[in-house]
C-alpha positions as CSV (number, residue, x, y, z in Angstrom):
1,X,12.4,-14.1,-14.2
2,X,9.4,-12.7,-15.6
3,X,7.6,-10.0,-14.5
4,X,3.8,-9.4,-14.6
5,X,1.4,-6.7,-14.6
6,X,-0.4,-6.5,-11.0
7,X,-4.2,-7.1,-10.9
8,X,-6.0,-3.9,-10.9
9,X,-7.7,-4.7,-7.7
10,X,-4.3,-5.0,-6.2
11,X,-2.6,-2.0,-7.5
12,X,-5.7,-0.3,-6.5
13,X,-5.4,-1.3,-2.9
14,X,-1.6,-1.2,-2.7
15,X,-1.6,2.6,-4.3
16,X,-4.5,3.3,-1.9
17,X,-2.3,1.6,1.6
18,X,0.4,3.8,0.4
19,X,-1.4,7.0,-0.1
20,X,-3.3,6.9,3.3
21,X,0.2,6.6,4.6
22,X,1.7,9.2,3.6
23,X,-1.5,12.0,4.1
24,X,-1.1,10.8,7.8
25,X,2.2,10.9,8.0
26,X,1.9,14.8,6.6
27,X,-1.0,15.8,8.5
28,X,-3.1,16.2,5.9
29,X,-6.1,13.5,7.1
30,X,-6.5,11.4,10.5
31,X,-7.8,8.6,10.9
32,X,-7.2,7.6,14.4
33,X,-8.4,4.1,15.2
34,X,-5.8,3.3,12.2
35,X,-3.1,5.2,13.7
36,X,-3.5,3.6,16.7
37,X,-3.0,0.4,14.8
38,X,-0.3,0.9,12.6
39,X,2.4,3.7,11.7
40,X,1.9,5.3,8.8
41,X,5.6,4.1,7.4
42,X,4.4,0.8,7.4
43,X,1.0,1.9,5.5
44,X,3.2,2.8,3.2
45,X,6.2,-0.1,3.3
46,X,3.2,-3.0,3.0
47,X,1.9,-0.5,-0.5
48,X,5.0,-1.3,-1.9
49,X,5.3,-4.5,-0.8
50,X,1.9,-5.8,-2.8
51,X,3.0,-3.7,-5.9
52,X,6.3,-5.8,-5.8
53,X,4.4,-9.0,-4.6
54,X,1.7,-8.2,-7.7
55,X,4.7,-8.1,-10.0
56,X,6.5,-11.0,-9.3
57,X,3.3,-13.5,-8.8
58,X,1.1,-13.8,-11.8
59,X,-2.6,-14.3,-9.7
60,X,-1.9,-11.4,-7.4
């Protein structure tokens, strides 16, 4: 299988998902009508999901 380099709009988004999760899940920023919505685990379970997902699939 071959693997690709992820768009940059995707990597942006999927490092960005990832990194909101994890300053929530530290404390270090709120942002509460997301935590209402969502745990920050899964912020950071769906970044890495698109980075994989942006490997494996040429147009994501």
């Amino acid at each position: 299988m071959t693997m690709n380099s992820p768009n940059i709009v995707t990597w942006m988004l999927a490092v960005l998902c990832g990194l909101v999760g994890i300053l929530i899940q530290l404390d270090v920023m709120s942002i509460p009508a997301l935590e209402d919505l969502i745990r920050p685990f899964w912020l950071v379970s769906i970044g890495f999901a698109g980075l994989a997902l942006g490997n494996i699939f040429k147009w994501l």
